[in-house]
N, C-alpha and C positions, 0 to 999 in steps of 0.2 A: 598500370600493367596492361601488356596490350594481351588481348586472348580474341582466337581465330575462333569464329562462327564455324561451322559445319551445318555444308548447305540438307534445307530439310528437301527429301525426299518425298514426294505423295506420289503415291499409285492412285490410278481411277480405273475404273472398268471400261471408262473411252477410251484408254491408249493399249489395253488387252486385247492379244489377239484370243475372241471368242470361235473362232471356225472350230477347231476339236472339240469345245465343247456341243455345239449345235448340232456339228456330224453325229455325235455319238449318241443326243437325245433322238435326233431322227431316226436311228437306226433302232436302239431301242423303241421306239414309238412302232416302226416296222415291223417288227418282230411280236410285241404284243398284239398287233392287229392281225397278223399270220394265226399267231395263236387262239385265237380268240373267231377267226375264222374259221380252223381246221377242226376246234373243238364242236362248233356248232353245228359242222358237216357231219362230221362222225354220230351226231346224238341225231339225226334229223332221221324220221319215220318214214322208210318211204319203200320198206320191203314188205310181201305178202307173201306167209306162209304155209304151205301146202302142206298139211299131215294128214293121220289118221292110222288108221291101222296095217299090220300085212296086208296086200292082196285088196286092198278097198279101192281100187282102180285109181288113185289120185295121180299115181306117175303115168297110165295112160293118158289123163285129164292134160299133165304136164306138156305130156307127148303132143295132144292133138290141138292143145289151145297155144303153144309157141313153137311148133314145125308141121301143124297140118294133115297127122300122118298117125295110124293107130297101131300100136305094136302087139302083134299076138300073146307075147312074155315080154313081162320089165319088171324086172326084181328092184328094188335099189337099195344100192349097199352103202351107199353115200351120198350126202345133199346133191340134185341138180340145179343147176343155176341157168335162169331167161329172163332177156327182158321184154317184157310185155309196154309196147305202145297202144297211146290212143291220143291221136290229134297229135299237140308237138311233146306231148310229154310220155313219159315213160317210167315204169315203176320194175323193180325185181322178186320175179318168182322164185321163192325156193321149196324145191320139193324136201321134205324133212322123208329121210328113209322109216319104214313104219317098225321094223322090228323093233322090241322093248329094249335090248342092249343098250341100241345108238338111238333110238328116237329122242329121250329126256334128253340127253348129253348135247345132240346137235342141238335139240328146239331150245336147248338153254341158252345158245351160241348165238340166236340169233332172235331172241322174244324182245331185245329192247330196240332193237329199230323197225320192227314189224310196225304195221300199220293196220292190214286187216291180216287173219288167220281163215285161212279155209280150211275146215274139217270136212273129212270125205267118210263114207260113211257105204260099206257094202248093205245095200236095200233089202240082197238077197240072202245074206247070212245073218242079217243082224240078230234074230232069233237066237241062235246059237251064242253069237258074240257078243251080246247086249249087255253084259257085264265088262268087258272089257273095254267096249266103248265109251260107256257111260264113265266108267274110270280114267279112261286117257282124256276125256272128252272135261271132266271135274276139273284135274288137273292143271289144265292148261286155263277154264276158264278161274279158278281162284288164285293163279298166280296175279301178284299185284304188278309185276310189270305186263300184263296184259289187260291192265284196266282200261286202257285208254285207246285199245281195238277195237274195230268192227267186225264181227264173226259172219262168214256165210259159212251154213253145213249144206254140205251138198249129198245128195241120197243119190248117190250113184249106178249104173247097171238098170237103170229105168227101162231096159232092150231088152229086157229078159222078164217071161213072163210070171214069174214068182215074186218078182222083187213088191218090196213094202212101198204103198205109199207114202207121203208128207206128212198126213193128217196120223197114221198108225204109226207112224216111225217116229213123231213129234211124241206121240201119248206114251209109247212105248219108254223112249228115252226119259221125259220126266217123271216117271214111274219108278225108274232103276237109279236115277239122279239122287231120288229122294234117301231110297235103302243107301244110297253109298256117301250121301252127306252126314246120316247120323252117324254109321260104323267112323268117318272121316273121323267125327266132333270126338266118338268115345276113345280113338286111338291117340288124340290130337298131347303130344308130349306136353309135359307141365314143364315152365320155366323157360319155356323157347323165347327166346329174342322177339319182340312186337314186330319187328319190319321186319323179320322172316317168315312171320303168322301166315297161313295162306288167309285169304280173305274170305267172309263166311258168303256162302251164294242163295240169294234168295231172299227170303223175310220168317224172322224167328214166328215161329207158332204156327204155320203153316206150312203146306204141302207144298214140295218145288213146282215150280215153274218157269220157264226161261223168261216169263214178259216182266218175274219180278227182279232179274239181273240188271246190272247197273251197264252191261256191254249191250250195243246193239246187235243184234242176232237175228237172221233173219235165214229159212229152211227153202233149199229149191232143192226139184230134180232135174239131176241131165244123165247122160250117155256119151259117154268118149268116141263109144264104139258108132253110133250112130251121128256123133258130131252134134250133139244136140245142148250146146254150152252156153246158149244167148244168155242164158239169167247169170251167168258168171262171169263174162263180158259186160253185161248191162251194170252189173256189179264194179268189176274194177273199172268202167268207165266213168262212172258218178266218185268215185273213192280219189280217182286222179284228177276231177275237174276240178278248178280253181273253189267252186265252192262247194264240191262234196263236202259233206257231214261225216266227218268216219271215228268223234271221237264221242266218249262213252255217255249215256243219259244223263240228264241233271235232275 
């Protein structure tokens, strides 16, 4: 009996046209590499934040360290935005407005890409406002996305002859630091979430002190009004060079 073979068949992956498949791993490979770029842009630290309270001259500071110029009234009702160069690089100022409504709100919008924080700090009132200072001032330093900043406070209105020194306005604030970390500790909710904890500031059993924060922190004075900004310049010019130090004690 005669019976017909049927011819065999082999495929091989040498006679497949592989181009669609290559196109489309390249493109995918493109696309994670986009992503994986844009993500790392977005997370990258490279703004410095201007707050402090009402009226503590930070947005004249704003005014006269990126346009040169001192404004008689500057209320601000919403973040300002500059950029500050030095050499070929350049960093973004943002003035946080001081009132209590929008202050938390904005500086929340903008504490994870900060890199330093400057607290401005009226010389001349702080007697009066030393309670509210030292509270906004807590705040900001026991959030744990601000571990990894460098803090300048700046004692502003140094033009005026009543205003506080460095040395009194240093004693003064970890004085009131101290009253408003235990009230913090006694009010502190039971059951909160560990990563929402604010972080404890200082070293247990002792009295505050800023030298025992894990942020580097460092106090100057200036004046807007008299242009007197070097330590704040000298400042964010060490912060933007390739090998400023701007990230938290070990």
């Amino acid at each position: 009996m005669n019976t017909e073979e049927e011819p065999e068949v082999v495929g091989t992956i040498s006679n497949m046209n592989m181009t669609p498949v290559i196109v489309a791993a390249i493109i995918g490979l493109i696309f994670i590499a986009l992503f994986i770029i844009l993500r790392k842009r977005s997370s990258v630290r490279r703004d410095f934040l201007l707050t402090g309270l009402s009226e503590s001259g930070k947005s004249a500071i704003f005014m006269r360290l990126l346009h040169k110029k001192f404004p008689d009234t500057y209320v601000s009702v919403k973040e300002n935005m500059g950029e500050y160069k030095s050499g070929g690089l350049a960093g973004r100022i943002i003035d946080i407005p001081g009132h209590y409504r929008v202050r938390d709100k904005c500086f929340d919008q903008y504490k994870r890409t900060a890199k330093g924080i400057i607290f401005v700090i009226d010389s001349v009132t702080i007697q009066k406002d030393i309670r509210d200072v030292a509270d906004a001032l807590y705040t900001i330093l026991s959030d744990i996305a601000t571990v990894p900043c460098s803090f300048l406070v700046l004692c502003s209105k140094q033009d005026v002859a009543t205003a506080k020194s460095v040395k009194v306005l240093k004693q003064s604030l970890e004085k009131e630091m101290n009253l408003v970390r235990g009230t913090r500790g006694k009010l502190e909710v039971l059951g909160e979430k560990e990563a929402n904890k604010p972080s404890y500031l200082g070293k247990n059993g002792k009295d505050f002190e800023f030298s025992h924060l894990q942020q580097n922190i460092q106090f100057y004075e200036c004046s807007a009004k008299e242009g007197q900004l070097s330590h704040l310049t000298d400042w964010l010019d060490r912060m933007l060079s390739p090998g400023g130090v701007w990230y938290c004690r070990t």
